[in-house]
Chimera marker file (.cmm) of the C-alpha trace (Angstrom):
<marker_set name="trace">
<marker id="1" x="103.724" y="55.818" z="102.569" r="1" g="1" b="0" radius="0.5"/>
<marker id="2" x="101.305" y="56.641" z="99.524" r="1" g="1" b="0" radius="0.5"/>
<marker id="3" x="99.382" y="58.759" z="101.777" r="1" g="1" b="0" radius="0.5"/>
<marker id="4" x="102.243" y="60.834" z="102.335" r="1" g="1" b="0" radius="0.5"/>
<marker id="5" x="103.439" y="61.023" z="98.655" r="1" g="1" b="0" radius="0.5"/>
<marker id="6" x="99.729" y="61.874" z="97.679" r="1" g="1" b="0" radius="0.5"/>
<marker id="7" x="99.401" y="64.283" z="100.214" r="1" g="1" b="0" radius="0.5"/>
<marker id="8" x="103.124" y="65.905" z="99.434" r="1" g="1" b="0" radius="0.5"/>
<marker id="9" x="102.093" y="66.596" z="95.600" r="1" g="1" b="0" radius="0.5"/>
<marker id="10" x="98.826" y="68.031" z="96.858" r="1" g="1" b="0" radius="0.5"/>
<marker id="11" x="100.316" y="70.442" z="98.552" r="1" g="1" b="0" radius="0.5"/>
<marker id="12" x="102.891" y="71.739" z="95.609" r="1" g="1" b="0" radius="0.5"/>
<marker id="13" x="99.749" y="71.276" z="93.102" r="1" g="1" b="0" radius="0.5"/>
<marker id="14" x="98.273" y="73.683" z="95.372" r="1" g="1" b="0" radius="0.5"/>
<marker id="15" x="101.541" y="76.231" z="95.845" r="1" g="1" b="0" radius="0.5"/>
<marker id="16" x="101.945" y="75.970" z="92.173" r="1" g="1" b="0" radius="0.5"/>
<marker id="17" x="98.644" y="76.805" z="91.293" r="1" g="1" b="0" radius="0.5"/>
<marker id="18" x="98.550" y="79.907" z="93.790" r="1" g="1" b="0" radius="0.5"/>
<marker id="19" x="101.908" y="80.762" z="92.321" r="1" g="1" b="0" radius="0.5"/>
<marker id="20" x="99.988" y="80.958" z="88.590" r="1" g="1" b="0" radius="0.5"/>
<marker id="21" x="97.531" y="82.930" z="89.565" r="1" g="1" b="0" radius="0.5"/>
<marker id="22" x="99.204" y="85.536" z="91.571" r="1" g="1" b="0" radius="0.5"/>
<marker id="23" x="101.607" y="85.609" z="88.289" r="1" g="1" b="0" radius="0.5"/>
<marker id="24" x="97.978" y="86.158" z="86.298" r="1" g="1" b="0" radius="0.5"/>
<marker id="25" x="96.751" y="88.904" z="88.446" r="1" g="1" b="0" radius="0.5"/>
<marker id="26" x="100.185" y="91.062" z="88.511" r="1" g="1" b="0" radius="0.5"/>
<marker id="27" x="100.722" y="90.302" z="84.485" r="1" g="1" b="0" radius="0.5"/>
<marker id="28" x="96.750" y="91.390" z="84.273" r="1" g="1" b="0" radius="0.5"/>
<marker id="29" x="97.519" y="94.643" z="86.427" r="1" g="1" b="0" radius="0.5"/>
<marker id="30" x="100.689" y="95.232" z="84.877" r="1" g="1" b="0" radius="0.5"/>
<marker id="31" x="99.490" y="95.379" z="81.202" r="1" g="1" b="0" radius="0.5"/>
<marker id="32" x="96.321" y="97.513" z="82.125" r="1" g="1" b="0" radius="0.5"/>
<marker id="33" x="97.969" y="99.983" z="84.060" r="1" g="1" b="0" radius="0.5"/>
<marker id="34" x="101.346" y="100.326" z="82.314" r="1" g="1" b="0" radius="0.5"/>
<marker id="35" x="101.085" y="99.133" z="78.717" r="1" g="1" b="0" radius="0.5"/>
<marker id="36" x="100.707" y="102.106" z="76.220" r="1" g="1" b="0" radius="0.5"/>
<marker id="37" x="96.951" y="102.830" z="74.692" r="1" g="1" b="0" radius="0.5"/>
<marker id="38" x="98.215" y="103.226" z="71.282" r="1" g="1" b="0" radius="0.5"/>
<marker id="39" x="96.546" y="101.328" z="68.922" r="1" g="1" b="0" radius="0.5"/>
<marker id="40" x="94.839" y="98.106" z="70.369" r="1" g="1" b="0" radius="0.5"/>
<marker id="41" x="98.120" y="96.722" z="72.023" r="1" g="1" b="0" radius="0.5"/>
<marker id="42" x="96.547" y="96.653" z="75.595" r="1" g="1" b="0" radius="0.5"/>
<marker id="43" x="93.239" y="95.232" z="74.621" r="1" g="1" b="0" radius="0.5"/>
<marker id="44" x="94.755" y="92.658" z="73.072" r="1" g="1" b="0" radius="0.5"/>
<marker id="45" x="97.269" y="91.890" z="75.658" r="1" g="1" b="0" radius="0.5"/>
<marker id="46" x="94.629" y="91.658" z="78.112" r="1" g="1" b="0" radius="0.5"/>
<marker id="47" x="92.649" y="89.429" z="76.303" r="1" g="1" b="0" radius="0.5"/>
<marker id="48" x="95.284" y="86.915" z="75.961" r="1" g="1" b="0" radius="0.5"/>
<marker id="49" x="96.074" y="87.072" z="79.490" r="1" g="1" b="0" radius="0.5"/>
<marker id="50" x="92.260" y="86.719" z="80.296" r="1" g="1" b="0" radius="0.5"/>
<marker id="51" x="91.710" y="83.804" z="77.898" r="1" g="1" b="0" radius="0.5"/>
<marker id="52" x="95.462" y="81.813" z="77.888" r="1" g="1" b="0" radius="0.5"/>
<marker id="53" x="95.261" y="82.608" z="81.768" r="1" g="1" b="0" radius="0.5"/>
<marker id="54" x="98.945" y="81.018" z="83.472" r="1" g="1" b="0" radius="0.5"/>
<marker id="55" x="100.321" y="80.603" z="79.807" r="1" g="1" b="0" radius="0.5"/>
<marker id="56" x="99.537" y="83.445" z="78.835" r="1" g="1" b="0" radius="0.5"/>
<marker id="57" x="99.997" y="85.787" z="81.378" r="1" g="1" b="0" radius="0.5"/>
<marker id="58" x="103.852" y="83.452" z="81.066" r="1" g="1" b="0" radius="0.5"/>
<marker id="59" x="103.749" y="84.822" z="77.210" r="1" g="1" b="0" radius="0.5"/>
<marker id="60" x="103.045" y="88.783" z="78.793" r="1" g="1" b="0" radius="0.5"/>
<marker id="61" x="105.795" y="88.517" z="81.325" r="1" g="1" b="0" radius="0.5"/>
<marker id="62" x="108.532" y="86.751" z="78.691" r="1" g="1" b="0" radius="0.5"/>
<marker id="63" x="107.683" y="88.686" z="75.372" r="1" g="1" b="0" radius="0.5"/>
<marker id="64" x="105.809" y="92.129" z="75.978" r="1" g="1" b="0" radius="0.5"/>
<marker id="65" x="106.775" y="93.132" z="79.344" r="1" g="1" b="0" radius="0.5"/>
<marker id="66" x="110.822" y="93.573" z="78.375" r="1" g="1" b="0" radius="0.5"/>
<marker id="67" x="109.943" y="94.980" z="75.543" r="1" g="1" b="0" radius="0.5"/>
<marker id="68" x="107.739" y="97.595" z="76.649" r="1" g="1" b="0" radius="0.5"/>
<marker id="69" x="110.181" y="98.181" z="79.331" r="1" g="1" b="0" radius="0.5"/>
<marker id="70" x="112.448" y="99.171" z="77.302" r="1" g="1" b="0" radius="0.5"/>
<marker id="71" x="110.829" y="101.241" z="74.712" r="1" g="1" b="0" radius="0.5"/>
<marker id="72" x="108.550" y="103.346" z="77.542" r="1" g="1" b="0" radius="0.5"/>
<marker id="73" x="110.872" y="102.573" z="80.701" r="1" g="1" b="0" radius="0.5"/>
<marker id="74" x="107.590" y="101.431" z="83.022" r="1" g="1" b="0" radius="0.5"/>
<link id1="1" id2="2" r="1" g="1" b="0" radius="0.2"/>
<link id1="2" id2="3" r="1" g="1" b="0" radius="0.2"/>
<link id1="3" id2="4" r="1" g="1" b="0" radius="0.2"/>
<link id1="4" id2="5" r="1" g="1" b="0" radius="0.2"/>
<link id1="5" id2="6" r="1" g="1" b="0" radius="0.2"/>
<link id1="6" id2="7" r="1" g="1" b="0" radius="0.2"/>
<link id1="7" id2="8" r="1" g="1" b="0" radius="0.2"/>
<link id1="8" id2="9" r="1" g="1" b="0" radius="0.2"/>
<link id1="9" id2="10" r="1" g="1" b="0" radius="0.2"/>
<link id1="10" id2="11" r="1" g="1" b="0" radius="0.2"/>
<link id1="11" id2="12" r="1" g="1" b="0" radius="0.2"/>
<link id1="12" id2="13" r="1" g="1" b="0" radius="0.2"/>
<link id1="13" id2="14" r="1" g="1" b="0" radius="0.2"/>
<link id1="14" id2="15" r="1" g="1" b="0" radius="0.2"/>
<link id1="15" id2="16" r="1" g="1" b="0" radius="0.2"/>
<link id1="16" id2="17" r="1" g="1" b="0" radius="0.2"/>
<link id1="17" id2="18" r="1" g="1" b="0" radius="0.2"/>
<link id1="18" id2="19" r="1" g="1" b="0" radius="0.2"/>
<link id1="19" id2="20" r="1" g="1" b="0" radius="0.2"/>
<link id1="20" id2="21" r="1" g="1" b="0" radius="0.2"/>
<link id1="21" id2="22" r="1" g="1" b="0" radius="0.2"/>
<link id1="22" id2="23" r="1" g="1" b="0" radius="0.2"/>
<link id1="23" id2="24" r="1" g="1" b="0" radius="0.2"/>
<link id1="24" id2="25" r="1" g="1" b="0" radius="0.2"/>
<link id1="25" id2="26" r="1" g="1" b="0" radius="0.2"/>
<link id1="26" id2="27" r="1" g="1" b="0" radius="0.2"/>
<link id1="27" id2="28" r="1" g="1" b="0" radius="0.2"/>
<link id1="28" id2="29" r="1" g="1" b="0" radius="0.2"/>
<link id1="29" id2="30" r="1" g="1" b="0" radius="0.2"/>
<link id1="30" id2="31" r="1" g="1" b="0" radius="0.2"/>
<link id1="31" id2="32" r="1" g="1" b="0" radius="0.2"/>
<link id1="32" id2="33" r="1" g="1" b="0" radius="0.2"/>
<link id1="33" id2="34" r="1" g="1" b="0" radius="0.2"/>
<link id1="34" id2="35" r="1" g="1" b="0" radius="0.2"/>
<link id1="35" id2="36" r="1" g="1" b="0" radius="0.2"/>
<link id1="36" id2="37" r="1" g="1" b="0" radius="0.2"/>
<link id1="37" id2="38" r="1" g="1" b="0" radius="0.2"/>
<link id1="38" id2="39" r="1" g="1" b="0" radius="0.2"/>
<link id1="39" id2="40" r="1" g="1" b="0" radius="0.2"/>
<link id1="40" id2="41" r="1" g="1" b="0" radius="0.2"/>
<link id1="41" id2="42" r="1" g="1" b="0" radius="0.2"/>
<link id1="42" id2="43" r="1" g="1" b="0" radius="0.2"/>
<link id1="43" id2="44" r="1" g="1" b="0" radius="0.2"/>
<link id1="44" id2="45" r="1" g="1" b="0" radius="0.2"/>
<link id1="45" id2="46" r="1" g="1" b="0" radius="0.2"/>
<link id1="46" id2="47" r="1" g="1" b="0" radius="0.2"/>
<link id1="47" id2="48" r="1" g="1" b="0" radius="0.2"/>
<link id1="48" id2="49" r="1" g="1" b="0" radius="0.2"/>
<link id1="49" id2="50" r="1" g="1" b="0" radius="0.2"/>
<link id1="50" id2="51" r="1" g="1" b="0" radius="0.2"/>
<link id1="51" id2="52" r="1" g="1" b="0" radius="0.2"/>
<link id1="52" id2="53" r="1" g="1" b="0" radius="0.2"/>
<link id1="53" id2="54" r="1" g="1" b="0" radius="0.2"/>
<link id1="54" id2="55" r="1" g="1" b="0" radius="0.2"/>
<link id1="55" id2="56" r="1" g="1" b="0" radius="0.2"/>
<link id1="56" id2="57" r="1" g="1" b="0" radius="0.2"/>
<link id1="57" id2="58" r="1" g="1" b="0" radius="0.2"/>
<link id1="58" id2="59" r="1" g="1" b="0" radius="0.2"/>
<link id1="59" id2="60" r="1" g="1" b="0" radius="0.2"/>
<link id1="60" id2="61" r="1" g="1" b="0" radius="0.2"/>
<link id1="61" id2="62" r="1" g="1" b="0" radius="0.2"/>
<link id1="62" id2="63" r="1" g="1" b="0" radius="0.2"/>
<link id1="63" id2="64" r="1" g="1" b="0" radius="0.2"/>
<link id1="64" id2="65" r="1" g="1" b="0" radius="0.2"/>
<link id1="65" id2="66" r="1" g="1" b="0" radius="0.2"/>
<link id1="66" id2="67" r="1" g="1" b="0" radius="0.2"/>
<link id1="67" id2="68" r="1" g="1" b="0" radius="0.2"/>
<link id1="68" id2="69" r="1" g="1" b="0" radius="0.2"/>
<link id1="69" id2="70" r="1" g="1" b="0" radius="0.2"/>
<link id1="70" id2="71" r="1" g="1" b="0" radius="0.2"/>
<link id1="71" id2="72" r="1" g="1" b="0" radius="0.2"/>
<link id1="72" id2="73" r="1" g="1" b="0" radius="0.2"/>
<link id1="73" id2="74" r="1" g="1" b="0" radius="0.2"/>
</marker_set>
């Protein structure tokens, strides 16, 4: 029975941590290809989604993204 268990969170650990970084790579694409080079806005976006990596690629999606969205429509 604790085989099973251990083996069960194994494999969501592993789901969930393919499911961060596929979120990291599309926030990572996303701001490089769509956010506006005005000012240093996309360097630093990319550097916090390089260096926070799941969190902040999380921060990207839930703060930036809408907004940029709306102001540029991409």
């Amino acid at each position: 029975m604790g085989l099973l268990v251990g083996l069960v969170l194994t494999v969501i650990g592993f789901f969930l941590s393919v499911l961060a970084f596929v979120l990291w790579i599309w926030m990572l694409i996303d701001c490089l290809k769509n956010e506006p080079s005005v000012g240093n806005d996309k360097i630093i976006w990319a550097l916090v989604i390089i260096f926070l990596n799941g969190i902040g690629a999380l921060i990207y999606y839930l703060v930036r993204r809408p907004e940029r969205i709306k102001q540029t429509g991409q």
